[in-house]
N, C-alpha and C positions, 0 to 999 in steps of 0.2 A: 574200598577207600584205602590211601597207601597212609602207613605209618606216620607220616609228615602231616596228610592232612585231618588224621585223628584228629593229634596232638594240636595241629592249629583252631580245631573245630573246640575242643575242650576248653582252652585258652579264652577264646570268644564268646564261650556259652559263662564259664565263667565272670567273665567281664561283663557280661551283661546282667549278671545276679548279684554282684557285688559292687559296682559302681552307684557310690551313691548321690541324690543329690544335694546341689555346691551354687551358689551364685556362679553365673556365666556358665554353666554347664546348659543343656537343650535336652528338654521333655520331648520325647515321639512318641507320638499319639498309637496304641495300638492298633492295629487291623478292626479288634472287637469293636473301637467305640462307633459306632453305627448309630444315628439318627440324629445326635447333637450337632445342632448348627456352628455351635464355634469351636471343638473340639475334635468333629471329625474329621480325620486326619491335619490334623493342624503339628507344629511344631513352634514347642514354648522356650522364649529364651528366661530362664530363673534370675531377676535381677535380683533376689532377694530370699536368702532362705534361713531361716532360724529354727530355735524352741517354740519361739509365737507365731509360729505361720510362715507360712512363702506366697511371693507376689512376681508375675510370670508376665510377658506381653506375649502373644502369639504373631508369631513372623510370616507366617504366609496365607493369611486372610484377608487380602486387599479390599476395601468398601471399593462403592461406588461411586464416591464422590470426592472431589481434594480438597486441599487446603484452603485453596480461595472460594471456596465454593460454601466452608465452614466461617472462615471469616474472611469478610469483605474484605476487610482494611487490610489483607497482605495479597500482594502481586506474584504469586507463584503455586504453579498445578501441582502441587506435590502431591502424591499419592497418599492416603489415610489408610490406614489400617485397620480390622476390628483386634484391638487385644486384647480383649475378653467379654467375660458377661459382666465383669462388676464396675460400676461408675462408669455406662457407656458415654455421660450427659458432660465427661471432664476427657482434656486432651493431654497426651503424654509422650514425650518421646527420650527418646536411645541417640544414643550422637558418639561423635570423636574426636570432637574439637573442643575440650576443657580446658583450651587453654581463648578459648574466645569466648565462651559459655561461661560465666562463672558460677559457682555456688551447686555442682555437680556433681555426681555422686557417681567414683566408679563402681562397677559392675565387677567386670574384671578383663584382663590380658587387654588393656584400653577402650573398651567400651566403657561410655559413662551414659548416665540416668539423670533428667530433669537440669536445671539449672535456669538462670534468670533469662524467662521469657522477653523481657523486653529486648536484651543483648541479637536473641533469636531474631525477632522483627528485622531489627538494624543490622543482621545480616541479609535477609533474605532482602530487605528495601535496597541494598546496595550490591545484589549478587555476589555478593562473596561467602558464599553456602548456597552446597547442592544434594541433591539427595544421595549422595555417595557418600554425604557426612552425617547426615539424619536422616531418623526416620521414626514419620507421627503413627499414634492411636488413638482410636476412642477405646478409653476403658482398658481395667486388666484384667490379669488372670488369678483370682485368689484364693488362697489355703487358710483355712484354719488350723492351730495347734495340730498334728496327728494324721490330720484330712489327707494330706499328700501319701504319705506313709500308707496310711492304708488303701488309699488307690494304687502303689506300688505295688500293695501286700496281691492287689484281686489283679494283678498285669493291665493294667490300663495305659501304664506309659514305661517307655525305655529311656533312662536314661543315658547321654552321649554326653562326652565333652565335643566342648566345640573349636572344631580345627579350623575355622576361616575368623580367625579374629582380625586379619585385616579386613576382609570382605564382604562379613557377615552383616554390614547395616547397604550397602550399595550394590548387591545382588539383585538377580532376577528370583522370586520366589515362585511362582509358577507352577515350576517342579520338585518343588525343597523334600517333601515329603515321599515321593516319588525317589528320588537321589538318595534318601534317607535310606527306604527301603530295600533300594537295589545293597547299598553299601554293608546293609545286615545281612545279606545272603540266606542262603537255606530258605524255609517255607517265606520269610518276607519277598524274596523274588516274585512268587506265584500274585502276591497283592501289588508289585507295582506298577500293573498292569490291567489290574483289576479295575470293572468302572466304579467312581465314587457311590453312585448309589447300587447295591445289589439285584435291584429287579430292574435295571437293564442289560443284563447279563442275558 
C-alpha cells in the first residue's frame, strides 16, 4: 500500500470512529445486523437526535402497498415506506416544499418533517406534488435516552453525513445500501455483493 493511500485509509477509519450522530446525518446498518426485518441492511435518515432520544425514518424499505391504497380519499400511487418498528398504525413523511407545507419542522440542509396534512391532500388533489418532493411511512425508528449510543458502542450502525440533500427524498432506493457499502470500501466491498440472506450463499 503506497504512502498516500495509508494516510487516506487512516483519515476514513478515523472518520468513521468519530463522526457522531446529528439530525440529517444517515445511520448504515452494519453488515452484522442479520435477521431483523426493518433494520437489516436498512439506512436511517436521524430526523431527530437529543439527550432524550433520537427518532429515525428508514429510507429504503419500500412496503407493498401506496398511498391510495392507505387512504382512499387521495388519488395518487405513492409509494409507502416502512420507517420503523414503532407507531407502524400512524403515517409520516419528509418533504421539501415548506414553503407549501406549513407548520414543518426542518431536519436539516432543506429536508423538512411533518407539517399540515390537509395542505398535503390539496396538493396531491391538484398535482402539484410529486414524489421527488415527499416521501411517506408507516412508523419510525426510535431511540431511547443512551439506546443509540450504545448500539454505536457494539458497531451496529455507521454513521454518514448525507451528501444528496438535493436528492435524497426523490431517489431510487433499491440499491441505497448497497451504494453505501461500496462508498465505505475495504471489507464493506466484500457485503455489497453479498445476498441479503446468508444461507443463500
Amino acid at each position: 500500500m503506497s504512502k498516500k493511500n495509508l494516510v487516506d485509509l487512516i483519515k476514513f477509519t478515523s472518520l468513521l470512529t468519530t463522526l457522531k450522530p446529528e439530525k440529517g446525518r444517515l445511520l448504515i446498518a452494519e453488515p452484522s445486523i442479520i435477521g431483523d426485518p426493518s433494520f437489516n441492511r436498512s439506512v436511517v435518515l436521524l430526523a431527530d437526535h437529543s439527550e432524550n432520544g433520537s427518532i429515525g425514518f428508514i429510507l429504503n424499505k419500500v412496503l407493498d402497498y401506496t398511498l391510495d391504497e392507505l387512504l382512499p380519499n387521495i388519488n395518487a400511487n405513492f409509494n409507502v415506506y416502512n420507517g420503523g418498528p414503532v407507531e407502524q398504525d400512524n403515517l409520516y413523511y419528509i418533504h421539501k416544499i415548506p414553503q407549501l407545507i406549513f407548520n414543518s419542522v426542518e431536519i436539516a440542509d432543506g429536508i423538512f418533517w411533518g407539517g399540515n396534512f390537509a395542505e398535503v391532500e390539496k396538493l396531491i388533489a391538484k398535482n402539484e406534488i410529486s414524489e421527488h418532493q415527499i416521501k411517506f411511512f408507516l412508523g419510525y425508528s426510535g431511540w431511547q435516552p443512551k439506546q443509540l449510543a450504545e448500539e454505536l458502542q457494539g458497531n451496529s450502525w455507521i454513521v454518514a453525513k448525507n451528501d444528496d440533500q438535493v436528492g435524497l427524498i426523490g431517489r431510487s432506493y433499491s440499491s441505497f445500501w448497497k451504494e453505501k457499502m461500496i462508498a465505505l470500501g475495504g471489507d464493506y466491498l466484500l457485503w455489497s455483493n453479498a445476498p441479503e440472506n446468508p444461507n443463500y450463499n
